[in-house]
C-alpha positions as CSV (number, residue, x, y, z in Angstrom):
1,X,0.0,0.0,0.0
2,X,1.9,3.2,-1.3
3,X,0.5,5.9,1.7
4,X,1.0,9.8,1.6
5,X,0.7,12.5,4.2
6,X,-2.2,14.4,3.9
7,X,-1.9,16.4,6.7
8,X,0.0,17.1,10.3
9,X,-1.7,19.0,12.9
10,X,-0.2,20.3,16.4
11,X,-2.3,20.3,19.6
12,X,-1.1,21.4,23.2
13,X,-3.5,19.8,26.0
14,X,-3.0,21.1,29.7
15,X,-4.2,19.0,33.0
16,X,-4.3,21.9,35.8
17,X,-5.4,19.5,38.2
18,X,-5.3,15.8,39.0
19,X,-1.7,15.5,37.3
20,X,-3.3,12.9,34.6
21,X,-1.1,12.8,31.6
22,X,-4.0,10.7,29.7
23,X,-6.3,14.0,30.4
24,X,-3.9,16.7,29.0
25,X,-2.7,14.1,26.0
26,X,-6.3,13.9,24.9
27,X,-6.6,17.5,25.1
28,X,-3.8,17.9,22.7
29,X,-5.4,15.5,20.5
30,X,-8.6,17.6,20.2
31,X,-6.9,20.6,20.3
32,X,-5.1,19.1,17.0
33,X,-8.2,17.8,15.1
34,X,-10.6,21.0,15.6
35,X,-8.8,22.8,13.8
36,X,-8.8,20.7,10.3
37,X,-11.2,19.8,8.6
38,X,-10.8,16.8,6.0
39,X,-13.0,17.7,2.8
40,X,-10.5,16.6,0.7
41,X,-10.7,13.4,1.6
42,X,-14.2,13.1,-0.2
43,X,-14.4,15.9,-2.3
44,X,-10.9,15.6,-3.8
45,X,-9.2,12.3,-3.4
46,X,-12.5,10.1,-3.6
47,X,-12.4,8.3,-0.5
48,X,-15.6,6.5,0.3
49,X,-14.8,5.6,3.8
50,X,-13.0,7.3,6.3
51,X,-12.5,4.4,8.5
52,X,-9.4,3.8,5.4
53,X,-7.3,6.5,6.5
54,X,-4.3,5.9,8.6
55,X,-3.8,8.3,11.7
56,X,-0.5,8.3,13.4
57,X,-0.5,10.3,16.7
58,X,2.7,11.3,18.7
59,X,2.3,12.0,22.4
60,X,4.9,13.9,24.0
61,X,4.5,14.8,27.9
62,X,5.7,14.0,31.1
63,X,5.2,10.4,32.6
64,X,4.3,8.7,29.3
65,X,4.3,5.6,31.2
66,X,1.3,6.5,32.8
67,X,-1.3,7.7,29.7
68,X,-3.9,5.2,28.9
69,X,-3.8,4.4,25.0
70,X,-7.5,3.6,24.5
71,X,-8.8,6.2,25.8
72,X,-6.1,8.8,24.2
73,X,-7.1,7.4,20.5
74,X,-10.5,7.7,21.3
75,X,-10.8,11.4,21.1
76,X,-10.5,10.5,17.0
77,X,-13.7,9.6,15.3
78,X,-12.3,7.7,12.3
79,X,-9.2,5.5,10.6
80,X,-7.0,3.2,11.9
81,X,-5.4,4.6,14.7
82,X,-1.6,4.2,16.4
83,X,-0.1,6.0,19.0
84,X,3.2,7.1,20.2
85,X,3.7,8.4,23.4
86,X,7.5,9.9,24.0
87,X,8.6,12.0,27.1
88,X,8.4,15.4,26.6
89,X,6.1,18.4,27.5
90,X,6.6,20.3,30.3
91,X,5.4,20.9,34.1
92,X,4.8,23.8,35.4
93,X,3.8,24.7,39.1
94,X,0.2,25.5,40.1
95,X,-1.3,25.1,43.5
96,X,-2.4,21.7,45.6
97,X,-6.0,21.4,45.7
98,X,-6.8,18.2,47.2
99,X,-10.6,18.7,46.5
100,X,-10.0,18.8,43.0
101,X,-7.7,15.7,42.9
102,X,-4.3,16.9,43.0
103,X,-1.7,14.7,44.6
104,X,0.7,17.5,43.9
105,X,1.0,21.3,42.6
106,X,1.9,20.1,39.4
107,X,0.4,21.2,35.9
108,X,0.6,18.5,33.0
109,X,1.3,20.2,29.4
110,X,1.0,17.4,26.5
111,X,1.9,18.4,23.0
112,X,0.5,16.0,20.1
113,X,1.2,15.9,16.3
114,X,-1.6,14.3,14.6
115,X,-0.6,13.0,10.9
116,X,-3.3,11.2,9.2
117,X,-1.7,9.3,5.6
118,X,-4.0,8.2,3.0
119,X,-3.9,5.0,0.6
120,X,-3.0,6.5,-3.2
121,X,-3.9,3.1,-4.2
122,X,-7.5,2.4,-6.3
123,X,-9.6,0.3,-4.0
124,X,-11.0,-3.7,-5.4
C-alpha cells in the first residue's frame, strides 16, 4: 500500500489539576483535530470511507508511562489509529488542591502531532 501524508496537525492539552497525563494528551489531540477539517478526503481524493485513513498520533509529555492508549485514540472519530507516546512536554507549578484531585502542585502540558496518511492506491 503506497500511503502519503495528507496532513499534520499540532495540539497542546494542559491538565491543571489531577496531574493525569492521559487528560492533558487527549486535550492535545482535540486541540489538534478541531482545527482541520478533512474535505479533501471526499471531495478531492475520492475516499468513500473514512475508516481507510491511517492516523499516526505522537504524544509527547511528562510520565508517558502513565497515559492510557485507548482512551487517548478515542478522542479520533475515524481510521485506523496508532499512537506514540514519547517523554516530553513540560510541568509547570500551580497550586495543591486536594478537592480537585491533586496529589501534587503540578500542571501537566502534552503536545500531540496528529498525521493522518491516506492510501493513493484504487480500492477492489
Amino acid at each position: 500500500m503506497s500511503l502519503k501524508k495528507f496532513i499534520v496537525e499540532i495540539g497542546q492539552g494542559i491538565d491543571q489539576h489531577g496531574q493525569d497525563p492521559t487528560k492533558a494528551a487527549r486535550k492535545a489531540v482535540a486541540d489538534a483535530i478541531s482545527r482541520s477539517c478533512l474535505c479533501g478526503l471526499v471531495e478531492i481524493i475520492g475516499l468513500k470511507d473514512l475508516n481507510q485513513i491511517e492516523v499516526e498520533v505522537l504524544i509527547a509529555c511528562p510520565y508517558p508511562e502513565k497515559v492510557r492508549t485507548e482512551e487517548v485514540l478515542e478522542v479520533i472519530p475515524f481510521g485506523r489509529k496508532r499512537l506514540e507516546v514519547i517523554e516530553g512536554g513540560m510541568i509547570a507549578r500551580g497550586i495543591y488542591q486536594p478537592e480537585l484531585g491533586d496529589k501534587s502542585d503540578e500542571i501537566l502540558v502534552a503536545n500531540a502531532a496528529v498525521t493522518v496518511w491516506v492510501s493513493m492506491e484504487k480500492e477492489g
